[in-house]
C-alpha positions in Angstrom: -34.5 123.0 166.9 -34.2 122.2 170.2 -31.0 122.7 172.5 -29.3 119.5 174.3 -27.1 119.8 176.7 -24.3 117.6 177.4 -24.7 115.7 180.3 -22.5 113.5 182.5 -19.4 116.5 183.2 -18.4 118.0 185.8 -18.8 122.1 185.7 -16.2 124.5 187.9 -13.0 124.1 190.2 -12.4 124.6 193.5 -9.8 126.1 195.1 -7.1 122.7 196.3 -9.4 122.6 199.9 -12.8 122.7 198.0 -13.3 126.3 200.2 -14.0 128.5 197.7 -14.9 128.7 193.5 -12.2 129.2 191.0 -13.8 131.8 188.5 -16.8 133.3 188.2 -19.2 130.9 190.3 -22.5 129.7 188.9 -25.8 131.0 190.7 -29.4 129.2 191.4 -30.3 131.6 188.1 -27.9 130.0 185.7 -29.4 127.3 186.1 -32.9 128.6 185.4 -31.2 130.4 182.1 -30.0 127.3 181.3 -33.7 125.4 181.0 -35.3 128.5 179.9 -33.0 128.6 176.7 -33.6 124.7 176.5 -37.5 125.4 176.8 -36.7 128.0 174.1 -37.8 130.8 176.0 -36.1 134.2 174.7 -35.0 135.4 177.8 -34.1 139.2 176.6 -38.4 139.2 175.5 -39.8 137.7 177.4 -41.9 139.4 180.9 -43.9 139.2 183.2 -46.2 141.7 184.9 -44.8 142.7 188.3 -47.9 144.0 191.1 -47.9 147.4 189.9 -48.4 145.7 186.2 -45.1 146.7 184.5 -43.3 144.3 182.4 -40.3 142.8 184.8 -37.9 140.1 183.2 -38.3 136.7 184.6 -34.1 136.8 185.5 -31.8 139.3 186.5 -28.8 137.1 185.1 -29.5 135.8 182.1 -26.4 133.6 181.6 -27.1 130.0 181.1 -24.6 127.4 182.0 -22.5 127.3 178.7 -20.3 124.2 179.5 -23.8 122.6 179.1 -24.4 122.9 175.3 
């Protein structure tokens, strides 16, 4: 089955100027985690061959975007 995320929210706080994230902030690879899980790709399997032709993961961080599902 496929994931579905819940759409139309707003995800994270700011500090009361809008300066600075309140918690952990969300990266540009959370995102990516986020779609790959949606694609259904098993991100703790799943590699790639780097130049040298070892396995590398396609993500350091792996977390998707949970508020999302």
């Amino acid at each position: 089955s496929h994931a579905r995320l819940k759409m139309g929210q707003v995800i994270g706080r700011t500090d009361r100027l809008a300066q600075r994230p309140v918690g952990k902030p969300y990266i540009p690879q959370n995102l990516l985690a986020t779609l790959y899980r949606v694609l259904g790709i098993d991100l703790a399997r799943t590699t790639l061959p780097d130049y040298n032709g070892r396995p590398t993961f396609l993500l350091d961080d792996c977390e998707p975007v949970r508020e999302l599902f």
